[in-house]
Biotite code that builds the C-alpha atoms (Angstrom):
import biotite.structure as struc

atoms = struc.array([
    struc.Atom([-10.678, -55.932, -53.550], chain_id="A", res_id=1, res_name="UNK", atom_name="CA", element="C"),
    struc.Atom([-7.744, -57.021, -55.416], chain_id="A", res_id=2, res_name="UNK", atom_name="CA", element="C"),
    struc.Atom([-8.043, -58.814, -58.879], chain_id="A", res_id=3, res_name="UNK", atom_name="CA", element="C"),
    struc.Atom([-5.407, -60.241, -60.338], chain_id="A", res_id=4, res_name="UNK", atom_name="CA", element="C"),
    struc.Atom([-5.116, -60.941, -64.283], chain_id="A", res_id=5, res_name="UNK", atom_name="CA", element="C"),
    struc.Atom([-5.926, -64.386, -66.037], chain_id="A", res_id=6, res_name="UNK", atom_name="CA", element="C"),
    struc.Atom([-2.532, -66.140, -66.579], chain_id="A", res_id=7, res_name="UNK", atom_name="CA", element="C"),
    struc.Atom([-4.205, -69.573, -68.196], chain_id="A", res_id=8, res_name="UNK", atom_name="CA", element="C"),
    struc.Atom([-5.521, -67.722, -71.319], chain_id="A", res_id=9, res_name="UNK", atom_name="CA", element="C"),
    struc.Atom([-2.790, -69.803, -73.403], chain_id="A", res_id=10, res_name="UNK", atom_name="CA", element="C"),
    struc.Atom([-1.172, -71.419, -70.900], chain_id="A", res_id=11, res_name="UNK", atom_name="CA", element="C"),
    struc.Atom([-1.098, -75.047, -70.770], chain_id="A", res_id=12, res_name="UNK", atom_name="CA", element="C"),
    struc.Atom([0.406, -76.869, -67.677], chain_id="A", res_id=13, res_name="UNK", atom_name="CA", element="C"),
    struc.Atom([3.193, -79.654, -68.668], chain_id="A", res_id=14, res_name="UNK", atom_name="CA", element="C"),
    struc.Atom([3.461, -80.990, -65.120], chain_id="A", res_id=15, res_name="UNK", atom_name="CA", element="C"),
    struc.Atom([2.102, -82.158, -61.981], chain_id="A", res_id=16, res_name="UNK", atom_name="CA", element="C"),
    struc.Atom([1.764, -78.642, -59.415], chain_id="A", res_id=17, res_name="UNK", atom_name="CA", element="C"),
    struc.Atom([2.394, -76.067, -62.164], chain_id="A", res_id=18, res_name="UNK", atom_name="CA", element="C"),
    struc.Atom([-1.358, -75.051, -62.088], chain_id="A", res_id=19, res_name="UNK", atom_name="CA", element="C"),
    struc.Atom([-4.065, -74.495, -59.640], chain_id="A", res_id=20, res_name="UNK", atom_name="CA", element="C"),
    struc.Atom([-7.504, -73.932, -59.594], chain_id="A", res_id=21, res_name="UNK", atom_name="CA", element="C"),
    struc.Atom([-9.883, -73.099, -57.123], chain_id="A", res_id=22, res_name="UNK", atom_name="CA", element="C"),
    struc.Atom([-13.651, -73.131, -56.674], chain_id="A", res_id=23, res_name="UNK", atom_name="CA", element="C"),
    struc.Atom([-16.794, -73.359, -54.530], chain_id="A", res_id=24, res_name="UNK", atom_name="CA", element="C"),
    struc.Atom([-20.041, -75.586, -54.981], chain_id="A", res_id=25, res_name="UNK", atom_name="CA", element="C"),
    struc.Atom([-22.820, -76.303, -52.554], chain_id="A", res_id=26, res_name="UNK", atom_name="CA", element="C"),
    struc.Atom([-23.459, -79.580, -51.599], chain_id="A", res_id=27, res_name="UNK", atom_name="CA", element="C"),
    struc.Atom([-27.251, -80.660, -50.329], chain_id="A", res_id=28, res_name="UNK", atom_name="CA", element="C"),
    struc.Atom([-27.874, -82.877, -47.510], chain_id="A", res_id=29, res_name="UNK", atom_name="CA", element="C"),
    struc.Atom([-30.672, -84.011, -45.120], chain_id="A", res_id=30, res_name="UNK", atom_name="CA", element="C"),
    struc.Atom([-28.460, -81.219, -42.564], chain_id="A", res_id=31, res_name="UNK", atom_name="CA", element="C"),
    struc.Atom([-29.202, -78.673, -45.472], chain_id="A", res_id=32, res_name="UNK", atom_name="CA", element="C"),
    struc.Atom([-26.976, -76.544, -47.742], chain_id="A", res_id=33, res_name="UNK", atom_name="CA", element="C"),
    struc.Atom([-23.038, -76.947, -46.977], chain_id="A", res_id=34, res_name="UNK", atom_name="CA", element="C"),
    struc.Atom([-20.315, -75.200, -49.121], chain_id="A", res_id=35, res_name="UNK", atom_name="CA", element="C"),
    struc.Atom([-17.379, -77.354, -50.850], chain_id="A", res_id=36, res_name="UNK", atom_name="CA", element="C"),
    struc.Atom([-14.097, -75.547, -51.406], chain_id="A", res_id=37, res_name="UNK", atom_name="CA", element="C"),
    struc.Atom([-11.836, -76.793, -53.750], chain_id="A", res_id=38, res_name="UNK", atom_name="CA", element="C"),
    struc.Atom([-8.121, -76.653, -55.203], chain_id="A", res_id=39, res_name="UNK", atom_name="CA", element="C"),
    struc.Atom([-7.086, -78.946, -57.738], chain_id="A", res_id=40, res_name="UNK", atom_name="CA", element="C"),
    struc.Atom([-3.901, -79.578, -60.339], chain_id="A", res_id=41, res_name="UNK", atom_name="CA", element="C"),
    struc.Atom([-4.622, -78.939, -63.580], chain_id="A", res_id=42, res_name="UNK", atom_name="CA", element="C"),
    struc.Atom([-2.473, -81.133, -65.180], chain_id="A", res_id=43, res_name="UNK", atom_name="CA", element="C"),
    struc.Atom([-3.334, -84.319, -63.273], chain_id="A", res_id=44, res_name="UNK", atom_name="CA", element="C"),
    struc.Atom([-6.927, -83.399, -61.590], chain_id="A", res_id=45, res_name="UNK", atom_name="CA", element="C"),
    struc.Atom([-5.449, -84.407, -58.318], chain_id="A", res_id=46, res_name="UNK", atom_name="CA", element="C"),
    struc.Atom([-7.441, -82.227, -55.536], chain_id="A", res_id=47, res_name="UNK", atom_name="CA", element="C"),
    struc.Atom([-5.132, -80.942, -53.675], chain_id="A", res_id=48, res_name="UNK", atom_name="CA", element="C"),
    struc.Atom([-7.231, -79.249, -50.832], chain_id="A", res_id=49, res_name="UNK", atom_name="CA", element="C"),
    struc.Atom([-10.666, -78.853, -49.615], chain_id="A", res_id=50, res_name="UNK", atom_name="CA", element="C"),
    struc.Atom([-13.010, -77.182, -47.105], chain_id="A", res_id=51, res_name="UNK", atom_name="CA", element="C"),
    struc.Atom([-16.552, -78.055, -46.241], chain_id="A", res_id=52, res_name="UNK", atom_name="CA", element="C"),
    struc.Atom([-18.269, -75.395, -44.572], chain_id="A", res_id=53, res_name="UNK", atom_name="CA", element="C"),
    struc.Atom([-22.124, -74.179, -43.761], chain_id="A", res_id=54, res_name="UNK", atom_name="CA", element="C"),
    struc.Atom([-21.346, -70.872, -45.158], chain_id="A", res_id=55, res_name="UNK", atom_name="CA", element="C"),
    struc.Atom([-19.252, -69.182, -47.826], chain_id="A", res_id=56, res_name="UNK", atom_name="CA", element="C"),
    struc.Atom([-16.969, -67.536, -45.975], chain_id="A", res_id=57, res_name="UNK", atom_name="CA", element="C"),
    struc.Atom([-12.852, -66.298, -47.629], chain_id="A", res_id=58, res_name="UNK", atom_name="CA", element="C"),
    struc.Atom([-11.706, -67.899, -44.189], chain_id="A", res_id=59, res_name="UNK", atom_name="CA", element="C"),
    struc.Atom([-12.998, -71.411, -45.989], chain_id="A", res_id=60, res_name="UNK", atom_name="CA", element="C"),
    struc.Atom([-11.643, -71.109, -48.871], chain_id="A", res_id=61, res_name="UNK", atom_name="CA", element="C"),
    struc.Atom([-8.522, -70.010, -47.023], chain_id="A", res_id=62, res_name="UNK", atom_name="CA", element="C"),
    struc.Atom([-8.445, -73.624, -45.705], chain_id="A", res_id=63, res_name="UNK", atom_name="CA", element="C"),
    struc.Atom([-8.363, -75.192, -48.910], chain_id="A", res_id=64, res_name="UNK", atom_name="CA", element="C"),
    struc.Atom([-5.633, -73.209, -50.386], chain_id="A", res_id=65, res_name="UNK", atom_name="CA", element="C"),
    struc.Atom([-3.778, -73.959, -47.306], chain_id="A", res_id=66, res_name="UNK", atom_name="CA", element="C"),
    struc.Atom([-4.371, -77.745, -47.310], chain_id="A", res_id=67, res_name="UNK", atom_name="CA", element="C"),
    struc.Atom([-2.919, -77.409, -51.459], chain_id="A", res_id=68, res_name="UNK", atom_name="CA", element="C"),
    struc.Atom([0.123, -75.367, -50.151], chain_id="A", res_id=69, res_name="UNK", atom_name="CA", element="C"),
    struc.Atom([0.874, -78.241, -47.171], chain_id="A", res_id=70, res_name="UNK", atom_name="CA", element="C"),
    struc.Atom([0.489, -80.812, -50.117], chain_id="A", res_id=71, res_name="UNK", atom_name="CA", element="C"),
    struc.Atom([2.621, -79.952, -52.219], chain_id="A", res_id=72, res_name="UNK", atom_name="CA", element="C"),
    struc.Atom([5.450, -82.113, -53.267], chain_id="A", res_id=73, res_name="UNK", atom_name="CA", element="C"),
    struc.Atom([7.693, -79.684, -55.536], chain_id="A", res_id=74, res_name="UNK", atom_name="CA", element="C"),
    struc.Atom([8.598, -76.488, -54.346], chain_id="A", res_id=75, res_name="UNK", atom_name="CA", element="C"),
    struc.Atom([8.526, -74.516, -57.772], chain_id="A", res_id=76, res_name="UNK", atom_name="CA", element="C"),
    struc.Atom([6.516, -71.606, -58.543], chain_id="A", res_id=77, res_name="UNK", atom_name="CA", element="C"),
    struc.Atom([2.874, -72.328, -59.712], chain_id="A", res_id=78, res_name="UNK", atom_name="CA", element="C"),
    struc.Atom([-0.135, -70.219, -61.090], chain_id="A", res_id=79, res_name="UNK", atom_name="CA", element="C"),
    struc.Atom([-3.101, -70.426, -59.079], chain_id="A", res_id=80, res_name="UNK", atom_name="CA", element="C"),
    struc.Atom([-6.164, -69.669, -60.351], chain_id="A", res_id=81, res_name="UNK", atom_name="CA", element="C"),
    struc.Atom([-9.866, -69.053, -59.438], chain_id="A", res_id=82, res_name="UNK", atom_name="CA", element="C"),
    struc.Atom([-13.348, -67.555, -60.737], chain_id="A", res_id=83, res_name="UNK", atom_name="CA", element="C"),
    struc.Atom([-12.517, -64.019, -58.845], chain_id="A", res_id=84, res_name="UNK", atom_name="CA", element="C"),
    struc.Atom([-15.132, -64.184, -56.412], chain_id="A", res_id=85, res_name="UNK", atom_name="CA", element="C"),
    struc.Atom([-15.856, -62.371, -53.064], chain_id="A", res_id=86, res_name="UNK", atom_name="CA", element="C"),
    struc.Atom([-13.737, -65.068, -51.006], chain_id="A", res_id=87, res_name="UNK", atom_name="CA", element="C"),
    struc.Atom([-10.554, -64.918, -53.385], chain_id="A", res_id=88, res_name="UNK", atom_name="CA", element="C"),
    struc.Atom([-10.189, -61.565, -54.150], chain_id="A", res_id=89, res_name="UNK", atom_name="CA", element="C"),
    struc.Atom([-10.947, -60.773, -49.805], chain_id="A", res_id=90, res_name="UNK", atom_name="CA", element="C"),
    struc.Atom([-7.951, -59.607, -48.399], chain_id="A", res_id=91, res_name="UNK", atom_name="CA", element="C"),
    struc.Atom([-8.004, -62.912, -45.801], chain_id="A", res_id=92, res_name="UNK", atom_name="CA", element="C"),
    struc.Atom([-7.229, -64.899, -49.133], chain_id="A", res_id=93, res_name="UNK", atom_name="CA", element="C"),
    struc.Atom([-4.923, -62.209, -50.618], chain_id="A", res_id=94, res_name="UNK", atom_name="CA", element="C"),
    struc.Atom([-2.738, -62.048, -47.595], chain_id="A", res_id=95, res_name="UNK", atom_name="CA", element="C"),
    struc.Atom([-2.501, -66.003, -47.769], chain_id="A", res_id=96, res_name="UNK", atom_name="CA", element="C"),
    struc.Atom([-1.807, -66.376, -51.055], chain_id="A", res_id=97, res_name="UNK", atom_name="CA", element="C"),
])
């Protein structure tokens, strides 16, 4: 697995799509336990993508990172950033981001 370094240490964006993060919760319903992927800007708290899923799968995640990408309004560079779990440092996630 590939982990990349932290680039937000000091880093504080200055606008909209400069920074990324991404994370998964569980959500609890009557159906049982489902998995909610997220991506959101930093500087705004916009969420940019998302995935809902019955399992925590890096083809999920995937999803929401794709949804972020097809969101995007500026075509700059950006940092993204996550908690370097399982699903983001997979090599489905690496060869997508």
């Amino acid at each position: 697995m590939r982990k990349h370094p932290n680039l937000l240490r000091e880093y504080t964006p200055t606008a909209a799509e400069e920074v990324f993060v991404s994370d998964i919760t569980y959500v609890q319903s009557a159906q049982g336990v489902h998995y909610l992927s997220l991506a959101n800007d930093v500087y705004n708290r916009k969420i940019m993508g998302y995935g809902l899923s019955n399992e925590i799968k890096a083809t999920d995640v995937v999803k929401a990172l794709e949804m972020t990408i097809k969101q995007r309004i500026y075509k700059r560079n950006a940092i993204h950033h996550s908690d370097r779990g399982l699903q983001y440092c997979s090599e489905v996630y690496q060869m997508r981001n």
